[in-house]
N, CA, C and O of each residue as an XYZ file, in Angstrom:
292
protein
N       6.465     -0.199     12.504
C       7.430      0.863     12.418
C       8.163      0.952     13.745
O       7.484      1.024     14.769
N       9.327      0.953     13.812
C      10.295      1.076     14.774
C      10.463      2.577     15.916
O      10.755      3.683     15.461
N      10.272      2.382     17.072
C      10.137      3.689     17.658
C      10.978      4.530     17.192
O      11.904      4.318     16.410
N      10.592      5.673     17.767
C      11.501      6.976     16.755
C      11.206      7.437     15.813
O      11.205      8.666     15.740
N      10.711      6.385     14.341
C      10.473      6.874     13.298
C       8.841      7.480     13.429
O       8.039      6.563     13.607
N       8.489      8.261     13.397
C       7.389      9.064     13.254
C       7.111      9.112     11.522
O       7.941      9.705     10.833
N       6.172      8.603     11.011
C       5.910      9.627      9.881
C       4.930     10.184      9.213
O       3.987      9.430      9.452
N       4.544     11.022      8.528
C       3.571     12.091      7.999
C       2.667     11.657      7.003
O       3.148     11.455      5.888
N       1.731     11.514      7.135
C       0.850     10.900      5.949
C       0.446     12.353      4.930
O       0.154     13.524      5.176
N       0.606     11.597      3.803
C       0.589     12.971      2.625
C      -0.502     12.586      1.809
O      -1.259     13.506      1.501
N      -0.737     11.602      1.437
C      -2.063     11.434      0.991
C      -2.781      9.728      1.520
O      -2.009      8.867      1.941
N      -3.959      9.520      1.436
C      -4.216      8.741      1.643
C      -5.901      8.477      1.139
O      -6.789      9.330      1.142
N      -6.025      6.975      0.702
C      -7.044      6.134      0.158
C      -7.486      5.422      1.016
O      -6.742      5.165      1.962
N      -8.794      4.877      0.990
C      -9.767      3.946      2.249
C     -10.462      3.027      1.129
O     -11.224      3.554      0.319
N     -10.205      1.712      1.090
C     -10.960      1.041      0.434
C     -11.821      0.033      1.251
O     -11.591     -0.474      2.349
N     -12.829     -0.106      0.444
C     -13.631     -1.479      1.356
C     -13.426     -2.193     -0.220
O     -13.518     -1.756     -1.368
N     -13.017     -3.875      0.542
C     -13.183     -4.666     -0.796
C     -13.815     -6.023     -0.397
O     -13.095     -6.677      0.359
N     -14.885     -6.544     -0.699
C     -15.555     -7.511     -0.291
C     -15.908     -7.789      1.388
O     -16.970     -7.390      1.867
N     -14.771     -8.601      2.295
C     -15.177     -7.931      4.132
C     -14.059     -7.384      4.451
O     -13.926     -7.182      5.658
N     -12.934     -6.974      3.569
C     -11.938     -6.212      4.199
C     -11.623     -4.723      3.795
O     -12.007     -4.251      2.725
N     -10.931     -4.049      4.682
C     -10.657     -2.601      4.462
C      -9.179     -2.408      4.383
O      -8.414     -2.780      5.272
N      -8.893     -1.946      3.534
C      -7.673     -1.279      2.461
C      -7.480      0.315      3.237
O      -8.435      0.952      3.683
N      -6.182      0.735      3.275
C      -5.487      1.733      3.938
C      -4.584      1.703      2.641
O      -4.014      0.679      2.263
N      -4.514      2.806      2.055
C      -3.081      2.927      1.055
C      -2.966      4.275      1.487
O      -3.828      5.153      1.444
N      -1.668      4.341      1.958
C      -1.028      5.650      2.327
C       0.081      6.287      1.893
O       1.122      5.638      1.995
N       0.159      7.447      1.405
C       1.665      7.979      1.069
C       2.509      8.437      1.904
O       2.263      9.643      1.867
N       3.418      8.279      2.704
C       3.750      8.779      4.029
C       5.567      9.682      3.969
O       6.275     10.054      3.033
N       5.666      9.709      4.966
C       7.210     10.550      4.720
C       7.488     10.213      6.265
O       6.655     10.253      7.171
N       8.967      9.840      6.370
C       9.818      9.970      7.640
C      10.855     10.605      7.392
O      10.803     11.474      6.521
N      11.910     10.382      7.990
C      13.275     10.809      8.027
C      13.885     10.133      6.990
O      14.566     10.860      6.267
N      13.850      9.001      6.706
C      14.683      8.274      5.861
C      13.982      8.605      4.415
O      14.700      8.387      3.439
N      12.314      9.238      4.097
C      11.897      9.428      2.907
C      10.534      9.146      2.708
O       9.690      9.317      3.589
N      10.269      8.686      1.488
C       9.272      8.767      1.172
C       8.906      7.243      0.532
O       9.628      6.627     -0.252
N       7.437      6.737      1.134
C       6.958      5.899      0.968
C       5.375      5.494      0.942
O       4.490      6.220      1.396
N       5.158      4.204      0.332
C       3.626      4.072      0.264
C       3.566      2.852      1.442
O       4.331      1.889      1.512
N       2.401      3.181      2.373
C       2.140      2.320      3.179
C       0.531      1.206      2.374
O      -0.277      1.701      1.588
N       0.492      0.093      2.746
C      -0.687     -0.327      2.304
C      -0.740     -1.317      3.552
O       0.207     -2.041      3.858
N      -2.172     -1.263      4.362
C      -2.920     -1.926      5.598
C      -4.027     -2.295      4.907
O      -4.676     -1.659      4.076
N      -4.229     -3.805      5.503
C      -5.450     -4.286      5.602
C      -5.671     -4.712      6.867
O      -4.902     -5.079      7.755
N      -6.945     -4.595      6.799
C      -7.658     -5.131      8.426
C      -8.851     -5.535      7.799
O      -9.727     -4.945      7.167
N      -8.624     -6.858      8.187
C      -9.965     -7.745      8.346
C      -9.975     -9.169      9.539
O      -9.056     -9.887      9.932
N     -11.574     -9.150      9.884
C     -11.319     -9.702     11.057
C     -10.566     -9.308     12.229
O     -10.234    -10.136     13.077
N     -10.249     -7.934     12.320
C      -9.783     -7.768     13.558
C      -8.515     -7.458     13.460
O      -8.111     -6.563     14.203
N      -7.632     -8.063     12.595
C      -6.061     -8.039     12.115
C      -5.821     -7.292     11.093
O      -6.519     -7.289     10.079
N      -4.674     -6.502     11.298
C      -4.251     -5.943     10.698
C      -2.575     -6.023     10.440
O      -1.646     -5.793     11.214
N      -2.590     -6.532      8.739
C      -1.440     -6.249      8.092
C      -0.708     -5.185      7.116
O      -1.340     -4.496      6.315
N       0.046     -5.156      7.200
C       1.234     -4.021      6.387
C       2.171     -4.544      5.869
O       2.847     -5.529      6.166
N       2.209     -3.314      4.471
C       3.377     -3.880      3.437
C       3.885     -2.337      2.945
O       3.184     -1.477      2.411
N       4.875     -2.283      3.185
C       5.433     -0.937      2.983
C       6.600     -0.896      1.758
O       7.559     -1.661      1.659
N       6.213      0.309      0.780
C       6.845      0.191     -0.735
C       8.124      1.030     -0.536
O       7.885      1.578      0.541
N       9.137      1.385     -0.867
C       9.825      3.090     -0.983
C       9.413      3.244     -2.265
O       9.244      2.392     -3.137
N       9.263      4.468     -2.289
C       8.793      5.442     -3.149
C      10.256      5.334     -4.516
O      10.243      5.876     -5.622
N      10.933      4.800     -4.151
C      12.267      4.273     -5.542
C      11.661      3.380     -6.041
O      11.876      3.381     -7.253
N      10.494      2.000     -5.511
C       9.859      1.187     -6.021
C       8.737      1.072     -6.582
O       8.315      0.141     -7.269
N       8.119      2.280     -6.212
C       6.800      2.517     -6.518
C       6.253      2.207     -7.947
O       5.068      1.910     -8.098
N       6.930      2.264     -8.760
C       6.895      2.770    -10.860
C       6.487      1.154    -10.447
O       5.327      0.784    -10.268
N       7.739      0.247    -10.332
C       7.881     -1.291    -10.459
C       6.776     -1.887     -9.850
O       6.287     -2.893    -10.364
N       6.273     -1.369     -8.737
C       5.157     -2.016     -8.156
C       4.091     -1.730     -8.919
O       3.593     -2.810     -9.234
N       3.409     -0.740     -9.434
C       2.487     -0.505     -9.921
C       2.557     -1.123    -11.706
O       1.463     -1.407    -12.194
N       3.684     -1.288    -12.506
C       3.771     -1.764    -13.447
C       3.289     -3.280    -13.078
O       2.439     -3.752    -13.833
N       3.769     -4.135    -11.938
C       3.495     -5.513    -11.613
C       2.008     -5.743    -11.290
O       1.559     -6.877    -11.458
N       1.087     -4.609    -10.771
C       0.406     -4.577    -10.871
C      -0.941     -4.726    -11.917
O      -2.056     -5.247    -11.900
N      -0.190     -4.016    -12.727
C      -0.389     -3.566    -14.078
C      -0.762     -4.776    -15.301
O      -1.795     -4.953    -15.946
N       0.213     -5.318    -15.304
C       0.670     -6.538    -16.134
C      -0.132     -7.787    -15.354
O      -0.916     -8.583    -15.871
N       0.231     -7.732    -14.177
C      -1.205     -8.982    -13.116
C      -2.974     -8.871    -14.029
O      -3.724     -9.646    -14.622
N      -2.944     -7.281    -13.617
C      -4.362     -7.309    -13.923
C      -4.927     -7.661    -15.612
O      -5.973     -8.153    -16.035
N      -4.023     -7.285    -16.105
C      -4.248     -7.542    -17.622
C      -4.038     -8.742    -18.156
O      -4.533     -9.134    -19.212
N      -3.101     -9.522    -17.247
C      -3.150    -11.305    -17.590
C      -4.559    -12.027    -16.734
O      -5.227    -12.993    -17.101
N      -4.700    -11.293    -15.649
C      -6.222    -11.990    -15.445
C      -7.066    -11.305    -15.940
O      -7.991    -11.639    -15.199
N      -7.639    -10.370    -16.831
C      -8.473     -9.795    -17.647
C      -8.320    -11.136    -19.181
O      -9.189    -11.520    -19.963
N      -7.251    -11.408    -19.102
C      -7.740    -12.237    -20.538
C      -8.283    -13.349    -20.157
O      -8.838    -13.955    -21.074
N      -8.338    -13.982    -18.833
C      -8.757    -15.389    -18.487
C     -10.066    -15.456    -18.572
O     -10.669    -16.522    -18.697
N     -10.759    -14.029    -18.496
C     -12.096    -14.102    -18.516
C     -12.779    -14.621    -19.376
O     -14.005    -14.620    -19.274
């Protein structure tokens, strides 16, 4: 995040998934509203940040992922 922008975490999730840890955050700046998602494993930590206009689409892609690897089983 670029100095200046400060923003507010409004809700937030902690996952552990196998050796890594999951950060999903709902956050707010100036420009709006968004979902942050961090992982850190090994020491590193990455980020992928959604706007909240994308959110429906991301979670539908999600959606449709998990249910095409549910039939492979």
């Amino acid at each position: 995040m670029k100095e200046g922008r400060k923003s507010t975490i409004i809700a937030s999730e902690k996952l552990h998934i196998e050796n890594k840890t999951l950060f999903v955050d709902l956050r707010e700046n100036s420009r709006g509203k968004f979902m942050q998602i961090a992982e850190l494993s090994n020491d590193r930590k990455s980020t992928v940040v959604i706007p909240l206009s994308g959110l429906e689409v991301f979670i539908e892609s999600l959606q449709k992922i998990s249910s095409e690897s549910d039939e492979d089983l």
